[in-house]
N, C-alpha and C positions, 0 to 999 in steps of 0.2 A: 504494500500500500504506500504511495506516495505523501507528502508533506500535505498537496493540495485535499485529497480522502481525507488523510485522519483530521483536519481541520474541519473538513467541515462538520464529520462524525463526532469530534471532540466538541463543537458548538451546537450542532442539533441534542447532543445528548443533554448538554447545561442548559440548551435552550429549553427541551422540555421538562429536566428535573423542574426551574425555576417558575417556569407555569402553572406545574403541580403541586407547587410550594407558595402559590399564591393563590390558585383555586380553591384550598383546602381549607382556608383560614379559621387556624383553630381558636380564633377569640371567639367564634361567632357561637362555641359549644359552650360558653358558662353560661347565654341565657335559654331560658325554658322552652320547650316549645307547648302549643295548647294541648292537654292529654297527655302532658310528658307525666307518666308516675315509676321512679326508676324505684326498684326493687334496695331492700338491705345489700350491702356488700358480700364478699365473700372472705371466709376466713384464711389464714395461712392454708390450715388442714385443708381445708376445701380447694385451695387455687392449685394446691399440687398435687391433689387426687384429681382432680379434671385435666389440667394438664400436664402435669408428668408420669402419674400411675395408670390414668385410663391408659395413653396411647402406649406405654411401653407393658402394659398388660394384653393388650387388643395385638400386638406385635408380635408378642409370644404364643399366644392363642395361634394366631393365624401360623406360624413359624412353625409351633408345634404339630397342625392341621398337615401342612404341606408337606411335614418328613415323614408322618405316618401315614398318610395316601399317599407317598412314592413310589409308585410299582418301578421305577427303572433300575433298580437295582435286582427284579427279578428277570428280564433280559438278559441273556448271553450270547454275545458275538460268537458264530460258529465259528470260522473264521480264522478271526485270534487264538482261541482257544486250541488249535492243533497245532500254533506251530513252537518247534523246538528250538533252541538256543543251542544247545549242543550238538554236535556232527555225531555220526553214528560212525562212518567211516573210519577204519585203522590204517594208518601208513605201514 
């Protein structure tokens, strides 16, 4: 990629972080909106059972699921299977 590419990739990229960083403007979330009724927080215990025990529970579940439905290890290459490393032949 030449100087002229990565320029302009390097300004279209800041061009659009900087759009998106003005689009989003998070002053405009301290006031309320009509019907806003936001719930109790959540606790330590709770933020890390939701997000670090569920998905690495949900991980192993499925992890677990896939190694025990694995048929490919009842598969056997005929093939492979007959040939020999050692010569039979005597000089």
């Amino acid at each position: 990629m030449d100087k002229k590419n990565a320029l302009r990739a390097g300004a279209l990229a800041a061009g659009t972080t900087l759009m998106m960083l003005l689009m989003s403007s998070p002053a405009l979330a301290l006031t309320r909106d009509d019907g806003d009724d936001p719930g109790t927080g959540l606790s330590v215990i709770e933020t890390l059972g939701l997000y670090v025990l569920a998905p690495v529970g949900l991980f192993v579940i499925i992890a677990a699921l896939v190694m025990v439905l694995d048929k490919s290890h009842q598969k056997k290459d005929p093939t492979s299977s007959n040939i020999r490393t050692k010569a039979d032949a005597k000089a």
